[in-house]
C-alpha angles and dihedrals in degrees: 000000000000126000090246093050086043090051089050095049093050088052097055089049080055101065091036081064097045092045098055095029079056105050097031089086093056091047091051093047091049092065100027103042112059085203082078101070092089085071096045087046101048099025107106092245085081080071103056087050105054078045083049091050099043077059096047096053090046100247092124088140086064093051090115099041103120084207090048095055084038094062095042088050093065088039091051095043098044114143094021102075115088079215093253100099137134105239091121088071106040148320146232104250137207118238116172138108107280086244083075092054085046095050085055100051090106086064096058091074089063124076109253087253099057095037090064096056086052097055090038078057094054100043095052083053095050081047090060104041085036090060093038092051090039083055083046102059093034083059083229109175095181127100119273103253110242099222089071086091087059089062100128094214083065082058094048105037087044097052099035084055090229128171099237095096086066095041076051099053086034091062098035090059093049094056099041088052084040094100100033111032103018084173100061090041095063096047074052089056096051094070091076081084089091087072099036091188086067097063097090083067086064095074092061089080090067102058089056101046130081083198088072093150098054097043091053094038090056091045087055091048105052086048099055087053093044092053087040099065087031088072098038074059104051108008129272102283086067092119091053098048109037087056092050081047098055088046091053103040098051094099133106092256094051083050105262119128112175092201091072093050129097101233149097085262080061095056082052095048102057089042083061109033082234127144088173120078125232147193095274090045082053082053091051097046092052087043088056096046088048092046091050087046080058101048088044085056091045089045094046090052091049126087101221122135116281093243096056087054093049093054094044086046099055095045106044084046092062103050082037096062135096099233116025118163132188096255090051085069086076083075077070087079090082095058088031090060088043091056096041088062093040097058093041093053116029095021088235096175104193084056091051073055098044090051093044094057098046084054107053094028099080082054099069091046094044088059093045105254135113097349087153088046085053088049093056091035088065101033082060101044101049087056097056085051094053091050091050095055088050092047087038115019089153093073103054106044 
């Protein structure tokens, strides 16, 4: 091993040290301080569990009735409520496939408290794979920065107890397989079932592969068999209903509020003082998945380095999107470690830009102030650096 490679390879120890010497605290006081049940109860891992315990007592069939979920929130979260809360007028609901619910079933034999120490565990571990591999496949020989583990969307993905880390280490695997194993790669790709609205990030792959037919054979697939258990689950008219389901559930009182989200919806929402969505919000969401459907064909006939369509994919995937949270900006880390190594080597100054943006966006979100600025802020960003690497692909190679 080289003393670079062995530098490298120190540093990324490094911040595994400062990531989980950073977020242990916060593990030991979830289960020790009794103050911290506020975070297990509203976090939106109580969610996955009530969907994890509708499994468990075999009502799978039952896995989409709001009253249903209403009724298992209060039994998962037993002990943890002060007895003021707001179920009465909604609930966070769970709205995922039942595999989700399934994969959690482990989980069911802990108290909520202490399985969610378990799952933050797991998700600062698929944080931290999901940055080293990301380094991997952007042949970054630089240091990892240590103020990655100061990226507020970790925070928030890890404490929340979301699902985006997975949907992270789930991508970064796929990208870093990509060249090798296509295959794999695309049944990596599957997984980002769990999060339906995520889906559309798995055709990004494909623009970058001249193994086009296996990827996509292998993300087909996965899917297939993803769908498939889904409906032993739940019964065979889970498609149909589910959808039905995600149309119906994105609403305030099933816990959606657009204005916290990181999307074009978000940039709507804050125009109109409005937390529901509506029919013209339902216009702008399929305008922004068209458009993104646009800028993928646009990507895919022009001759620019994989690693620049992978962070413009990402991150146009992301505002694009119909449901966009807070926690899903930790998926950023991919185009942000792509960057990082764009503006060190080569001094590519519109990606020093790019990064720092996607850095410091999610903080002015995070405090409440100016999310659907962010959003644009992004939106616009990203586009300068697109046109950069067309005018000048050479740089940023």
């Amino acid at each position: 091993m080289s003393t670079k490679s062995l530098i490298s390879k120190i540093n990324r120890n490094m911040f595994a040290l400062a990531l989980f010497a950073l977020f242990l605290p916060i593990i030991f006081a979830s289960v020790l301080l009794p103050k911290y049940s506020e975070y297990v109860v509203n976090s939106d891992f109580r969610a996955f569990m009530v969907g994890a315990t509708i499994i468990k007592d075999q009502r799978a069939s039952e896995l989409y009735d709001l009253e249903v979920q209403k009724t298992y929130t209060r039994k998962v979260a037993a002990g943890l409520y002060d007895g003021d809360d707001n179920l009465n007028e909604g609930v966070l609901s769970y709205r995922n496939p039942p595999i989700v619910a399934a994969a959690l079933l482990p989980l069911t034999m802990l108290s909520l408290r202490h399985a969610y120490l378990a799952f933050m565990f797991i998700n600062v571990l698929a944080v931290f794979l999901s940055i080293n591999y990301a380094w991997k496949f952007a042949k970054n020989e630089n240091a990892i920065p240590v103020w990655f583990v100061f990226y507020i969307p970790i925070f928030i993905s890890v404490i929340y107890g979301q699902l985006s880390p997975i949907i992270l280490v789930s991508l970064a695997f796929t990208f870093g397989s990509l060249s090798k194993k296509p295959f794999g790669a695309g049944l990596l790709a599957g997984l980002l079932f769990i999060k339906p609205q995520f889906l559309i990030l798995s055709l990004i792959p494909a623009l970058v592969t001249s193994k086009r037919k296996l990827y996509l054979s292998g993300l087909l697939t996965s899917l297939a068999s993803l769908i498939l258990v889904s409906s032993m689950l739940y019964g065979f008219n889970f498609v149909p209903d589910y959808a039905h389901f995600l149309l119906d559930s994105e609403r305030f009182t099933a816990g959606t509020n657009i204005k916290e989200n990181y999307n074009i919806q978000t940039i709507y929402a804050y125009l109109t003082n409005s937390v529901e969505p509506n029919i013209y919000g339902t216009y702008l969401a399929l305008l922004g998945l068209g458009t993104y459907l646009v800028i993928l064909a646009i990507l895919h006939r022009q001759k620019l380095p994989s690693d620049t369509i992978i962070a413009i994919g990402i991150t146009y995937g992301l505002l694009l999107n119909v449901h966009t949270m807070p926690a899903d900006l930790v998926i950023m880390l991919i185009p942000m470690a792509i960057t990082y190594k764009m503006f060190v080597v080569s001094g590519n100054k519109i990606a020093r830009l790019f990064y720092l943006v996607m850095l410091l966006a999610p903080v002015l979100g995070f405090f409440g102030i100016l999310r659907a600025g962010a959003v644009i802020l992004l939106l616009a960003v990203c586009g300068i650096f697109w046109l950069y690497s067309i005018q000048k692909p050479a740089s940023v190679k």
